[in-house]
N, C-alpha and C positions, 0 to 999 in steps of 0.2 A: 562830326564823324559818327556814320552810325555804325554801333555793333551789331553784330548775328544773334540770336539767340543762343548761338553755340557758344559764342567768343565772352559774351556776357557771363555764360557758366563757367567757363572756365577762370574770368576776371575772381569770381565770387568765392571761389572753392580754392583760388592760392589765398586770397585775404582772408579765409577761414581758417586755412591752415597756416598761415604767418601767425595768425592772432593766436592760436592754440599752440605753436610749438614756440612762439615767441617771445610776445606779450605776455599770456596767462603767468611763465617762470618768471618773467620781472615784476608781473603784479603782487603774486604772491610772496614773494624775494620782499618787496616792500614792505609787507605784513607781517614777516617772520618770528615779530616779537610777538606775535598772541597764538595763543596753543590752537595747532592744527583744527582740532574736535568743535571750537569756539569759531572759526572762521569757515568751518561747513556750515555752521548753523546761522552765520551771517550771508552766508552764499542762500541757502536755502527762503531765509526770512526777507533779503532782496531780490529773489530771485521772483519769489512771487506778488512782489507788486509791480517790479518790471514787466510781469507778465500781462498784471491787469489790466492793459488798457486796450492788449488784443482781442478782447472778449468782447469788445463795444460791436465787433467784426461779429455780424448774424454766422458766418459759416462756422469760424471758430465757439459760436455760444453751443451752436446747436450740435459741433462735437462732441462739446465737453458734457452737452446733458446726454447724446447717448451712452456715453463713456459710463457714466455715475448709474446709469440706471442699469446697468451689465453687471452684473457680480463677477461672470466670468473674467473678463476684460477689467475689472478692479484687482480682483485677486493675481493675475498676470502683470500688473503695472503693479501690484505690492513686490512683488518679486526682483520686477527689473530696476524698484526704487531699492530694494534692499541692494545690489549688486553698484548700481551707479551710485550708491551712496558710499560704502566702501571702494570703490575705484577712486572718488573725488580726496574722500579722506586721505588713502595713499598717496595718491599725485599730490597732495596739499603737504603733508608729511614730507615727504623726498625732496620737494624745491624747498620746502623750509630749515631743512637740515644736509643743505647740501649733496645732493644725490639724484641733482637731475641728468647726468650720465644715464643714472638706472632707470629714470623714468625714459630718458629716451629711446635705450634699449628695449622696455619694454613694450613701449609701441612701432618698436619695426618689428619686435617679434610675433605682434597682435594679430595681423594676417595668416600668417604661417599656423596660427593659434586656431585661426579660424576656420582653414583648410582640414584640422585633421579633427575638431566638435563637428563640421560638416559630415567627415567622414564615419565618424563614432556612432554621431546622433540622428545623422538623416538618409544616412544609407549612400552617401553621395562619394562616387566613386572617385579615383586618386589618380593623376597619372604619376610615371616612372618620375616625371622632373620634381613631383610635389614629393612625391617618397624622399627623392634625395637632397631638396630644398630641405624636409622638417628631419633629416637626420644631418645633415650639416651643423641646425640651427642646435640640434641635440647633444653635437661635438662643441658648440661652441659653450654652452651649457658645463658641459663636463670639465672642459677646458679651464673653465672660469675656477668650478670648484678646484682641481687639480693645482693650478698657478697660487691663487686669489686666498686659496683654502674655504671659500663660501659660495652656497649656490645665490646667483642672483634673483634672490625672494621677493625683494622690493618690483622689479624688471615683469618677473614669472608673475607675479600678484593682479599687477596694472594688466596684463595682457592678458591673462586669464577672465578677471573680473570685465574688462571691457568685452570678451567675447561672451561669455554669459549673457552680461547686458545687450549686445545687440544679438542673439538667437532669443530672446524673450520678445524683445521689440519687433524685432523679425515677423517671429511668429502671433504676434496682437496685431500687427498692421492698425498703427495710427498714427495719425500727423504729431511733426516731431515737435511742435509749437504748444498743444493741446495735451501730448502726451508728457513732456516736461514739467506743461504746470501740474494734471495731477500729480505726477511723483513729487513737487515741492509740495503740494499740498497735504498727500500722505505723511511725510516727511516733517512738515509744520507742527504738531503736536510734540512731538520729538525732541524736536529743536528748541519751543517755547518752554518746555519741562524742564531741559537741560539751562538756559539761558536763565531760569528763574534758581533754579538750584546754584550755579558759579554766583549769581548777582547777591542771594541770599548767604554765601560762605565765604568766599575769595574776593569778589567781584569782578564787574566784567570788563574785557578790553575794549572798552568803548567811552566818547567822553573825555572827561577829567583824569581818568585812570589810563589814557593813551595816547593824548594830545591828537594834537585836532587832526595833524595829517595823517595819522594813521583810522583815524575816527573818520573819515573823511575816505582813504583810500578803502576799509570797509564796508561805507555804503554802496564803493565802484562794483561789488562782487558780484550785483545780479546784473549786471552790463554786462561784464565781462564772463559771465555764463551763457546770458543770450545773446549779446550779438554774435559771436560768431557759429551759431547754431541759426541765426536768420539768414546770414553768410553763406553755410551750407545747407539751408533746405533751398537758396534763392539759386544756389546750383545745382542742386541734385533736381531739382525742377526744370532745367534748361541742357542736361548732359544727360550723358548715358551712364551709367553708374558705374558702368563695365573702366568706362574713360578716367569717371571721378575715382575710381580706386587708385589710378597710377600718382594721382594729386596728394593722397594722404600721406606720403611719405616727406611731404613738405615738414611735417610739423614737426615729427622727432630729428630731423636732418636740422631744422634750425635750434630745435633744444640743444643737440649734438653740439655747434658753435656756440649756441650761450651760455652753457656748461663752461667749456674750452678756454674761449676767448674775452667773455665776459667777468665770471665769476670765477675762470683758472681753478677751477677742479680738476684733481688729479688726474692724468691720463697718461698713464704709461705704458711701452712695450707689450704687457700682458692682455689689456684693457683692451687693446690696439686690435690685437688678435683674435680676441670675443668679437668686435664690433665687426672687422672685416670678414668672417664666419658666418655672421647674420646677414650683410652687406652680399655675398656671393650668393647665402639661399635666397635670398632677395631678389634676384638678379634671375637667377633661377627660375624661382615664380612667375616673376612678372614677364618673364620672354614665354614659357609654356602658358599664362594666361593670355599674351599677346598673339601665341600664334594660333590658338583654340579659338579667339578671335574672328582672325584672316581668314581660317577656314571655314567658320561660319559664314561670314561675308560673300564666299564664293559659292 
C-alpha cells in the first residue's frame, strides 16, 4: 500500500507524540532511582553519540560547520540549550517524583503560552477567541491555587521554559537534527564536570552502583531523545505545521492516562476542573486557529 506524503506525516508526528507523552514518562519512571540532575547528564552524554553517526551525512556536516563558525547563531543555541536544559530537567523531576498530571498540564498550556510571547514579543496580534482561550486558561490557574492552595509551578515552569526554547529556535532557524547536537555539545562540558564531581564524592548511578538494568535503561536516554525528534522532523517535512500543531496535543492527552491509569496519581474533583478549563481554552484555540485557516484557504 502506498502512502501520500501527507499521510506519511501524519503516520510520524502521532508516533512522535505517543513516544513523547507516552513512552518518555515510562522510560524515565524506570530510572526513578537515580537523581534527576545525573540522568540529564546521561540524556546529554548519550544523546551525543547517538547523534554521531548523522554527521557521516555531507548536508548535516556542512551545517554544523556553518553553525560553529557563526558566533551569532552560537551565542542563540547557548541560550536555547540553557532553557531546553532546564525544561528536560523539570519534565525528568516530575515523572520521577510522581507529578506527571503537572507535566501534562503543562504542555496543553504550552500553546496558549505561546500565543500570548507571540503577542508580547513579536507584535503578533490576538484575536477575541485567543484573549478568551488565555484568560480561561488564567482562571484555571487561579482556580488551582484557590482549591489546591498552590499555583501549578511545575505545569507553568515546563510550558514557559518550552516556549522560550522554541522563540530562540524560532528565531536561529536551523535544522532540529544539527541544532540538538550543538546544544548536547554546549551542554557536554557541564555534564562531564558534574559526572566527575558525583563519581569523585557519592558515586555514580551507573554500573555496579545501579545494576545492570537500570545501567542498561540509562544508556536508552539518547534514543529516546532522538528518535522521536527524527519522528517529528520526518513530519514536519511532509505536513503543514499549521496541521502538525493540532497533532501535539497527542502527547500530554496520553501522559494525562498514564498518570491516571497507569501509575494512579491522584486525580480528583478539583484537578478535574483545572484540566477541563485548559481542555475548553484548548478547544477555543484550536477552532479560532482552524477557522483563520478556512479563511485563508478561500
Amino acid at each position: 500500500m502506498h502512502l501520500s506524503n501527507e499521510r506519511l506525516g501524519q503516520l510520524y508526528a502521532i508516533f512522535a507524540f505517543l513516544f513523547w507523552g507516552g513512552l518518555s514518562p515510562i522510560y524515565f519512571k524506570e530510572v526513578s532511582s537515580v537523581e534527576p540532575i545525573e540522568i540529564l547528564v546521561y540524556r546529554v552524554l548519550f544523546s551525543v553519540i547517538t547523534l554521531l553517526p548523522f554527521f557521516f551525512f555531507k548536508k548535516e556536516l556542512i551545517a554544523f560547520f556553518n553553525i560553529i563558525k557563526d558566533f551569532r547563531q552560537i551565542r542563540n543555541l547557548f541560550l536555547s540549550t540553557l532553557f531546553v536544559s532546564i525544561n528536560w530537567l523539570i519534565f525528568i523531576w516530575a515523572i520521577t517524583n510522581n507529578r506527571i498530571l503537572e507535566a501534562s498540564l503543562g504542555y496543553y498550556i504550552n500553546p496558549l503560552v505561546n500565543v500570548l510571547f507571540g503577542f508580547l514579543f513579536f507584535n503578533e496580534r490576538m484575536t477575541k477567541y485567543q484573549y478568551l482561550a488565555i484568560f480561561i486558561a488564567i482562571l484555571a490557574i487561579l482556580y488551582q491555587l484557590i482549591t489546591l492552595g498552590y499555583i501549578p509551578i511545575v505545569s507553568l515552569s515546563l510550558a514557559v521554559s518550552f516556549a522560550i526554547y522554541g522563540m530562540i529556535r524560532k528565531k536561529i532557524n536551523v535544522g532540529s537534527i544539527v541544532g540538538l547536537f550543538v546544544e548536547v555539545l554546549l551542554l557536554l562540558p557541564f555534564a562531564g564536570a558534574y559526572l566527575i564531581y558525583i563519581y569523585n564524592t557519592k558515586g555514580i548511578a551507573f554500573g555496579e552502583n545501579s545494576g545492570v538494568y537500570v545501567s542498561f535503561m540509562l544508556v536508552l536516554a539518547g534514543l529516546v531523545t532522538v528518535i522521536p525528534l527524527l519522528l517529528f522532523n520526518g513530519a514536519a517535512t511532509r505536513m503543514k505545521l499549521a496541521t502538525l500543531g493540532f497533532f501535539q496535543y497527542i502527547a500530554p492527552t496520553v501522559s494525562f492516562f498514564t498518570a491516571v491509569f497507569i501509575y494512579h496519581e491522584e486525580f480528583n474533583f478539583d484537578k478535574l476542573v483545572t484540566f477541563c478549563l485548559i481542555w475548553l481554552a484548548l478547544i477555543i484555540y484550536s477552532l479560532d486557529s482552524f477557522s483563520k485557516k478556512k479563511v485563508k484557504i478561500k
